[in-house]
C-alpha positions as CSV (number, residue, x, y, z in Angstrom):
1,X,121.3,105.8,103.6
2,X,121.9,103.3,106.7
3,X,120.6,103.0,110.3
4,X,122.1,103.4,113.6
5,X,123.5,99.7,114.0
6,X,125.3,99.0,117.7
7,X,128.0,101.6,119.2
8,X,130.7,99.4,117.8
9,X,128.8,98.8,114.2
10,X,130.8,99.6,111.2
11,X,130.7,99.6,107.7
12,X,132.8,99.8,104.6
13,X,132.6,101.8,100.9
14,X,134.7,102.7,97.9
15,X,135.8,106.0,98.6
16,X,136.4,106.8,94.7
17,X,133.2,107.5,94.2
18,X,132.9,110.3,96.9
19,X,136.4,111.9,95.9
20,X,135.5,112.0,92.4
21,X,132.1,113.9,93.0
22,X,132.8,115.4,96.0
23,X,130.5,113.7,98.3
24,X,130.6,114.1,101.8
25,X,128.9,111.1,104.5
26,X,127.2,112.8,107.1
27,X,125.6,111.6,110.4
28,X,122.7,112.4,111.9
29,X,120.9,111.2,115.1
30,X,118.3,113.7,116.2
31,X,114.7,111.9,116.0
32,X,112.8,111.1,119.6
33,X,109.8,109.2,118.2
34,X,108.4,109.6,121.4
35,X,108.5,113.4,121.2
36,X,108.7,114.1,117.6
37,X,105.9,112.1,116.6
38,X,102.9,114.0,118.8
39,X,105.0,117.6,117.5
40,X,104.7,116.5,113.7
41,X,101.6,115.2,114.0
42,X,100.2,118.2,116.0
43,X,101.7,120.5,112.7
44,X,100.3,118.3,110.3
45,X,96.7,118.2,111.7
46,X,96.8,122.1,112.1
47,X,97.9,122.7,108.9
48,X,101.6,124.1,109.6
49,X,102.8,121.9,107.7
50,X,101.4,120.3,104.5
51,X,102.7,116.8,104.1
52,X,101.5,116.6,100.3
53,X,104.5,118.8,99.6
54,X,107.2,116.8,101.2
55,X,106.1,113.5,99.7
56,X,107.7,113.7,96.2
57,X,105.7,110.1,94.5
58,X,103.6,107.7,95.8
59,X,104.3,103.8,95.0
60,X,101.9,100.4,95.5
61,X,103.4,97.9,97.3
62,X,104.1,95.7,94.5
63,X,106.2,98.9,93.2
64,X,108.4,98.7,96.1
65,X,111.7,97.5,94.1
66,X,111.0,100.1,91.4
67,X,110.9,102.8,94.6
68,X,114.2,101.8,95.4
69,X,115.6,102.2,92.3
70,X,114.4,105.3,91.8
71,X,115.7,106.2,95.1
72,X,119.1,105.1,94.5
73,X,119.2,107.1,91.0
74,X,118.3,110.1,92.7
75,X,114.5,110.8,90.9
76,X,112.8,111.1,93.8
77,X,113.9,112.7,97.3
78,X,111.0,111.5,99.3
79,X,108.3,108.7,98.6
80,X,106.0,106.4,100.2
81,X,104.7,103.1,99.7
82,X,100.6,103.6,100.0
83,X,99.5,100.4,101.8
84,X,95.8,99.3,100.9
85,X,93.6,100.9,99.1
């Protein structure tokens, strides 16, 4: 995973890896904070959606290197870090 970097931003990565497993890199730019934000939180507070499903585990902050790991070794799809308390 990356973020948008300038218009002329590039990057570089072995390409063995995605060959060998058959990994594609895909873009997407969709997300209007400004619009999106109000919408999800508008579903969320209605109950449409249930955000306890789509958060997978919930770390401390002192956790935060072990989230990444367990990001990059694919256990988790979606988690948090739970700031105070």
């Amino acid at each position: 995973m990356t973020g948008l970097g300038g218009p002329k931003s590039t990057f570089s990565v072995n390409v063995l890896p995605f060959v060998i497993n058959g990994v594609r890199i895909m873009g997407s730019l969709g997300y209007r904070p400004r619009l999106d934000l109000p919408e999800i939180i508008r579903l969320v507070a209605s109950g449409k959606v249930d955000i306890k499903k789509l958060v997978s585990h919930v770390y401390a902050p002192e956790q935060i290197n072990e989230a990444y790991e367990n990001l990059e070794k694919g256990l988790h799809a979606r988690a948090i870090v739970k700031w105070g308390g």
